[in-house]
C-alpha positions as CSV (number, residue, x, y, z in Angstrom):
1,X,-29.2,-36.7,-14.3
2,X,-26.1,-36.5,-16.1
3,X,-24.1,-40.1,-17.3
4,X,-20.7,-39.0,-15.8
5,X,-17.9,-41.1,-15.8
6,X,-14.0,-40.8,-15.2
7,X,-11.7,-42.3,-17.2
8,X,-10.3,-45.7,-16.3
9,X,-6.4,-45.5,-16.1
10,X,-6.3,-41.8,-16.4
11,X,-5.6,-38.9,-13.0
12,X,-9.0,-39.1,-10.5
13,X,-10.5,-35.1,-11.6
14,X,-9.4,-33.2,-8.1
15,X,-12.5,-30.9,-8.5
16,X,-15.9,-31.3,-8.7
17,X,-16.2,-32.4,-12.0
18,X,-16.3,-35.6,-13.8
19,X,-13.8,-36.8,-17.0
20,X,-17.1,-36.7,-19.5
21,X,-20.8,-37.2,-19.5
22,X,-23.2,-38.9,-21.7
23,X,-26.1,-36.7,-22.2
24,X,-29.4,-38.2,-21.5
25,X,-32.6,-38.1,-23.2
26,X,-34.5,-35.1,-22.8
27,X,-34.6,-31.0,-23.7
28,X,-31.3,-29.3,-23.9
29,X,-31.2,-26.2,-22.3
30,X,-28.1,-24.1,-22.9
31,X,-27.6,-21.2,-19.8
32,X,-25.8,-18.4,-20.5
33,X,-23.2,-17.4,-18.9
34,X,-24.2,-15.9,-15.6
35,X,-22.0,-13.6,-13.2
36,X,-22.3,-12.6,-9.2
37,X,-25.2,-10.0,-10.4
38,X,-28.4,-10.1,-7.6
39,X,-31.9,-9.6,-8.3
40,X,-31.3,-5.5,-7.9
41,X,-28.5,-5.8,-10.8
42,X,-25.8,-4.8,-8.1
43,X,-22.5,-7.3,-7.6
44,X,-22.8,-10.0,-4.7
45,X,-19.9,-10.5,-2.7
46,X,-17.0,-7.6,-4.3
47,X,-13.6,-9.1,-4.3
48,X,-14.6,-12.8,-2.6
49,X,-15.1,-15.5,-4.8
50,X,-16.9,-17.7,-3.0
51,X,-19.8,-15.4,-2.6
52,X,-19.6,-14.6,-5.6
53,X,-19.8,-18.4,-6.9
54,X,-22.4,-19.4,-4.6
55,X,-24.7,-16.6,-6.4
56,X,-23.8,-17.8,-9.9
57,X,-24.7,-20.8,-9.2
58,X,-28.0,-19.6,-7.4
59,X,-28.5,-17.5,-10.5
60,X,-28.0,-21.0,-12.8
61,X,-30.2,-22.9,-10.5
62,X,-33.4,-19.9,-10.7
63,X,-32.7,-20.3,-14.6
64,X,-33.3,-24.2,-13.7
65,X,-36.4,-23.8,-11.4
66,X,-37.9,-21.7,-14.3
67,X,-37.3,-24.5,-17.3
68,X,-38.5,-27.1,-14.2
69,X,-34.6,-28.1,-14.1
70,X,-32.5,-29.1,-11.3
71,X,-28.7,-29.1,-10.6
72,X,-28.2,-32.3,-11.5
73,X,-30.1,-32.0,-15.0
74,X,-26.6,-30.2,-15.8
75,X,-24.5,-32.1,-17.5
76,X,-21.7,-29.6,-18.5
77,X,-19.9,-26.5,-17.4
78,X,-17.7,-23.5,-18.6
79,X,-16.4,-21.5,-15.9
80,X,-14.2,-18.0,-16.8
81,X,-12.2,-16.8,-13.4
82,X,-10.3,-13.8,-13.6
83,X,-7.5,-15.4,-10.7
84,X,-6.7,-19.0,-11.1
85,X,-5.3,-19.1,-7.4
86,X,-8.9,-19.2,-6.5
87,X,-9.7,-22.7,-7.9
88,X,-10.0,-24.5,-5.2
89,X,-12.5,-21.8,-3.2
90,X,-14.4,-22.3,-6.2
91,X,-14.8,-26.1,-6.2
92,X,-15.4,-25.6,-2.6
93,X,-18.2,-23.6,-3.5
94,X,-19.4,-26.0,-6.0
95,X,-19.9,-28.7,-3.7
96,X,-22.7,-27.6,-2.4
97,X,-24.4,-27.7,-5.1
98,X,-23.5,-30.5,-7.4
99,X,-23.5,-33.7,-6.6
100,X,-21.9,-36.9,-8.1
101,X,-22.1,-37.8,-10.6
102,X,-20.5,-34.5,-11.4
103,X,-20.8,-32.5,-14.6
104,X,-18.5,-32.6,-17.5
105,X,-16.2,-28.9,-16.9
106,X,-14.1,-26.9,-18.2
107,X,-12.1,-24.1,-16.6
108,X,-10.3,-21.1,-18.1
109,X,-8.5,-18.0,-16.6
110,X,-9.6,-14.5,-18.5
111,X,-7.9,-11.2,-18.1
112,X,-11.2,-9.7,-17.1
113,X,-15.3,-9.9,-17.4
114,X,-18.1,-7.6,-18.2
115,X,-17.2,-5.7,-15.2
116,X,-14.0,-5.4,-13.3
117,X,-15.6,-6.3,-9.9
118,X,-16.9,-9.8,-11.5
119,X,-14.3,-12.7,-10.2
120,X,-16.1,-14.9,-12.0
121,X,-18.6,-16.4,-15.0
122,X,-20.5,-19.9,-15.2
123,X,-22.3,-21.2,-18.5
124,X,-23.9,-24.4,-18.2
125,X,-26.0,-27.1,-20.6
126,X,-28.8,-29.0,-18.6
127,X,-30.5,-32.0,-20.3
128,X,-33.8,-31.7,-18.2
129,X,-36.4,-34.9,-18.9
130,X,-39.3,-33.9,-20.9
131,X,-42.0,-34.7,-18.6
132,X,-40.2,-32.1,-15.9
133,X,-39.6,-29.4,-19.0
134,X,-41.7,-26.0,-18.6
135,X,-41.8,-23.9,-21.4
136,X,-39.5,-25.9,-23.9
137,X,-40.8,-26.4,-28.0
């Protein structure tokens, strides 16, 4: 699990995300960034974000369950929305499946993804503990 902290003095985070995190002993793994796509290749959830978060982040967490990760092995976050005005249906979203201490995160608006019906794109960097790692050098 990530070493998150928020910066004394400084604005609470309003999301689910912490200030920074230390990254703890173990085997990076670096996720690409993964979009709304389902198992048949076909986009989850056309035009509403939060389906369409919930199965990035279901897509992150099978990348997880195949290095013998977990959610809370990730200790940072890039997320690319194509509408900024859906922020806070995204955090929603992410609630439910991080934890605190959250993950170090960033946040960007893009003009577009891959394809025009994808709202949204998550990358992610899990430090998962060696004893728990599955397929790592």
């Amino acid at each position: 699990m990530a070493h998150a902290f928020n910066i004394p003095d400084r604005a609470e985070p309003f999301g689910i995300f912490s200030s920074a995190a230390w990254q703890p002993e173990g085997k990076v793994l670096h996720i690409s960034g993964h979009t709304a796509q389902g198992a048949d290749g076909e986009t989850v959830g056309v035009g509403d974000i939060k389906a369409q978060t919930r199965q990035v982040l279901e897509n992150i967490q099978a990348a997880l369950d195949v290095a013998g990760g977990r959610m809370p092995d990730i200790v940072k976050v890039l997320v690319f929305v194509t509408d900024m005005s859906t922020l806070m249906d995204v955090h929603e979203v992410r609630a439910e499946f991080f934890e605190r201490p959250y993950p170090a995160s960033s946040l960007v608006q893009v003009p577009g993804l891959v394809r025009d019906d994808f709202l949204i794109e998550i990358e992610a960097v899990a430090v998962i503990p060696a004893d728990r790692a599955q397929g790592a050098p």
